[in-house]
N, C-alpha and C positions, 0 to 999 in steps of 0.2 A: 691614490693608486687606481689602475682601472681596473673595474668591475663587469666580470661579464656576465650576461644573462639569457635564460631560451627560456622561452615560453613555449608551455606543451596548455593543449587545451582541449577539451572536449564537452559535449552536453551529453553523454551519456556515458556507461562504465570503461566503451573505447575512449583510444588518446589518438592524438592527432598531433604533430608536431608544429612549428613557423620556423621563421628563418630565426637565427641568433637575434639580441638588444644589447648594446654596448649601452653600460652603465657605468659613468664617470663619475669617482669620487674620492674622499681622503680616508686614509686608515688599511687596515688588514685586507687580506685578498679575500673575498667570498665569490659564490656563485650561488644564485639564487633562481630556483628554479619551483616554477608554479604549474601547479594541475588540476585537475578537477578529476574527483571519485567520489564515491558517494557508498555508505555502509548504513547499518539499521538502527536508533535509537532507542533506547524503552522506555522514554514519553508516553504517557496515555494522551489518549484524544476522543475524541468523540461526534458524532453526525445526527441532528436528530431532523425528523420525517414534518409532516404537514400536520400530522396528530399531533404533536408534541411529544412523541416516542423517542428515547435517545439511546443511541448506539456506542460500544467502545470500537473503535477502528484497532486497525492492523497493520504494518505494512511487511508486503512478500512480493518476494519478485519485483519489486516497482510499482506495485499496484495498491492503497492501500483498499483494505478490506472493510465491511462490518464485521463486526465479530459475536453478532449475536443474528437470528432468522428476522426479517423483515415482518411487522407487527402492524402497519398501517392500514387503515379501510378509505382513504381516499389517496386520489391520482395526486401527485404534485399540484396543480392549479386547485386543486380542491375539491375535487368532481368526487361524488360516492363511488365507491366501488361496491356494488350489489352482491352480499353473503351469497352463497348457493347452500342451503342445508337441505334440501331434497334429494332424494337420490333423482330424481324424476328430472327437477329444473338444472340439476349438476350434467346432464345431457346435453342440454340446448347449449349450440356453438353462437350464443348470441356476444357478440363484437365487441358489446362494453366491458366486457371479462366478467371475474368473480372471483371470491375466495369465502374459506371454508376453516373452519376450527379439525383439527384433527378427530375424529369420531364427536363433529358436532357440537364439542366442546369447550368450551370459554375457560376452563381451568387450565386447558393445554400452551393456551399464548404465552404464555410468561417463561415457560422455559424453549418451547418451541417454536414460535411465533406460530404464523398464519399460509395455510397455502395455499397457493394461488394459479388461475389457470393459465393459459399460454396468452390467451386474448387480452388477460390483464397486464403483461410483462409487453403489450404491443407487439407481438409477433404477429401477428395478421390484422390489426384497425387499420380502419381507413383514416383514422382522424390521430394524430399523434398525441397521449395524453401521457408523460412520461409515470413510472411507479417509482420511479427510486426519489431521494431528493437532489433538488438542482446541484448540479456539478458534478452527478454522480448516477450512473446507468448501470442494466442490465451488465453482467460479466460476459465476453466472449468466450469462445474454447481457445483465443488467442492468452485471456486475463487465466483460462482457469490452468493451462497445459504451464503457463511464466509461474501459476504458485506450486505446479507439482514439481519442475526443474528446480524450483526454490529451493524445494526440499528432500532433494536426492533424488525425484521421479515419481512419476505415477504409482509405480509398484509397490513401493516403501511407503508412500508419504501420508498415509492413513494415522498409524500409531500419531506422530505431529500434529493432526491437523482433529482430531477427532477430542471432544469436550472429555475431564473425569468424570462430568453425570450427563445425564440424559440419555445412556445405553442401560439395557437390560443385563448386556453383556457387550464383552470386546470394548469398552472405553477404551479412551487413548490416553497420552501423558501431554496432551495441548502443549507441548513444546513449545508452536509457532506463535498461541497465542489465538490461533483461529477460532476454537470450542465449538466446533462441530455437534449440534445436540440431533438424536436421529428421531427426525422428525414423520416420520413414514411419507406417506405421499396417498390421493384421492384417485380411486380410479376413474376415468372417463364413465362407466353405465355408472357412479356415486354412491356405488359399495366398497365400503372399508374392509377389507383391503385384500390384496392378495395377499396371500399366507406370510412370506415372506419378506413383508415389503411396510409391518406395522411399524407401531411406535413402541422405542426404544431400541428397535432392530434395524433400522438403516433410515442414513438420511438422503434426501434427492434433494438436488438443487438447478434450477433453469441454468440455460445458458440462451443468449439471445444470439446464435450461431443457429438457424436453421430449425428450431424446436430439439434441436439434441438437448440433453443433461445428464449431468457429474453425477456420480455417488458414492457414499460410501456403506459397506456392508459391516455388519460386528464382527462377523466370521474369519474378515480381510483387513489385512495390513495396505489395500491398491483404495488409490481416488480411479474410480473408473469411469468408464464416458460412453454411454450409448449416442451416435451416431448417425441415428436414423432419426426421420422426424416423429416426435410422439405427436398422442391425440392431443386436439387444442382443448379440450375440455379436463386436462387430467390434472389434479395441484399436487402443487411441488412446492418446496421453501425457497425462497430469493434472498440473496446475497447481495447486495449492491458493493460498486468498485468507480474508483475512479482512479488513473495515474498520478503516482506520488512523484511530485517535481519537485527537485529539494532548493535548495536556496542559490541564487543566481548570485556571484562576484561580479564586483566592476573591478576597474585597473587597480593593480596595485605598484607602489613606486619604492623607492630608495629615499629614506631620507637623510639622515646626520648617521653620521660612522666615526668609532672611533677602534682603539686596538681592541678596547674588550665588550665595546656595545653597537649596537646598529638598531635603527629608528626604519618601520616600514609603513607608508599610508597605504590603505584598503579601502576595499568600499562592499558593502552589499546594495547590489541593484535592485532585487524583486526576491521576496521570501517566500514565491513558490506558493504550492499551496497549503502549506502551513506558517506558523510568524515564526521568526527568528528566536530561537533561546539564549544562544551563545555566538559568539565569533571572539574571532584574533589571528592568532600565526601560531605553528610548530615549526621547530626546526630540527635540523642533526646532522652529520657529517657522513650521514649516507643518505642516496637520494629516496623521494618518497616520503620521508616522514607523515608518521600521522600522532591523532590523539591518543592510541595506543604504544606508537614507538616512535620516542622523538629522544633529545637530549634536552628539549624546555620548548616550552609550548605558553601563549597569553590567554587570559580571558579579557576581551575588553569590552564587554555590554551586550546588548542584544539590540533586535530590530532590524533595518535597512539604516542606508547611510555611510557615509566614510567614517573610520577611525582608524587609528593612532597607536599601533604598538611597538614597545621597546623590546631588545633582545639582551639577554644579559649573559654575563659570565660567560664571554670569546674567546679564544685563546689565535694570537694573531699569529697571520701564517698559514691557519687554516681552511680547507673549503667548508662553507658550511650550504647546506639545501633549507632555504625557508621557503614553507607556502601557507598563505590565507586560507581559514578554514569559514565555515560558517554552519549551524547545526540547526537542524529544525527537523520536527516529528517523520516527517519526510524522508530524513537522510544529511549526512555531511558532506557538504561540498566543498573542496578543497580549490584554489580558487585561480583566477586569471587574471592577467594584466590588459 
């Protein structure tokens, strides 16, 4: 019987349509229709630094995150990054950067890492020496404004986004997963601190947008954003980010049909940048289906590569909506022909 088919496609949460694919073959009517979207996992993963410092990631908004303050004392190539513990030498806007323990202190890293001045985050070198680890950079006010939309806005997204410890007061309920520790911040003259600005009472964090930076307050349920450029000499906590790409489908076909089964080849092209955990197909007799709401859905292995799944339990006559999925820390990508 003929089968007909449309392919909708997209590389990101928009959809994009093609023209109709006429699918010739024997057995019950279907229509199978494929998409790509992509939703959040709760995979752990992790990132670790040129120290051997390791991170749990995040992902928000599309981006995934660290989820603990940046702990490193050299540049990615491995270049020192020179402590500042003087209030005196924490003045000098000298170009190789610098970072500092929060009131000087080496007991303070473990919960709130290290912070760091703007020269070190490469906001004014001459020579490019990245801080974050490869594949993975300074956040913009592009990455930080995508995780407060993430989470219902700037004005809200505090309680989410803010650690159960490392406040004196006003913790949050880390919803997101972020743990937010408030880590205070170093003034530029390399006196700790203004009144309101210590530790356990707010955290700051760079943005590589112009020397602005995020914060968050105890007092405030808002991720707020100063705008203007601060002094290059002031430390702040770094969050490293890189875009979370989820897993790339190749063509998916038609294969053997009968009244109560149907056979579909897949393939995953590129697993993004995370590996593949799971793939297969969802289906259902409404369009859309996913891993959440289907009427049967496969598992058939993991990785990149084409495979092989069967559909079962058809009842002929019927339309049914199947599409390839494929799942990595990243996100689920629901797939294309």
């Amino acid at each position: 019987m003929l089968f007909s088919g449309l392919l909708h496609h997209a590389l990101s949460p928009r959809f994009s349509a093609n023209a109709p694919i006429p699918l010739a073959a024997r057995g019950a009517l279907f229509s199978i229709l494929f998409l790509i979207s992509w939703s959040l996992p709760s995979a752990a993963q992790t990132v670790t630094d040129i120290d051997g410092n390791t991170y749990p990631t995040v992902v928000i908004g599309g981006y995934e995150w660290m989820a603990e303050n940046l702990r490193t004392g050299k540049y990615a190539d491995g270049t020192v990054i020179q402590r500042r513990n003087a209030g005196s030498s924490w003045q000098l806007t000298d170009p190789d950067g610098g970072w500092d323990w929060y009131g000087s202190n080496s007991a303070n890293e473990a919960l709130y890492g290290r912070l760091y001045e703007a020269n070190a985050i490469n906001q004014y070198r001459d020579v490019y020496l990245p801080l974050c680890p490869s594949g993975w950079q300074i956040p913009s006010n592009t990455a930080w404004q995508a995780l407060a939309d993430a989470l219902g806005g700037a004005s809200t997204a505090g309680p989410a986004l803010k650690s159960t410890e490392g406040w004196s007061s006003g913790a949050g309920t880390n919803s997101s997963g972020f743990a937010a520790t408030a880590g205070g911040r170093r003034r530029s003259t390399g006196y700790l601190f203004w009144s309101d600005s210590g530790l356990g009472t707010n955290a700051y964090f760079w943005s590589s947008t112009n020397r602005n930076y995020w914060y968050l307050q105890s007092g405030s349920d808002a991720l707020s954003h100063y705008n203007s450029s601060e002094y290059v000499s002031t430390g702040m906590s770094v969050r490293c980010v890189r875009v979370a790409i989820p897993p790339v489908l190749g063509s998916t076909t038609m294969g053997g049909v009968t009244s109560t089964t149907a056979t579909v080849h897949s393939s995953v092209a590129d697993s993004g940048t995370s590996s593949v955990s799971v793939r297969g197909v969802v289906w259902g007799t409404s369009a859309n289906p996913t891993l959440e709401s289907n009427q049967g859905s496969t598992s058939d292995g993991a990785g990149t590569g084409g495979y092989s799944s069967t559909l079962s339990g058809l009842s002929a006559g019927t339309r049914y909506y199947v599409r390839a999925y494929a799942s990595s820390f990243a996100g689920t990508t629901y797939g294309e022909e």
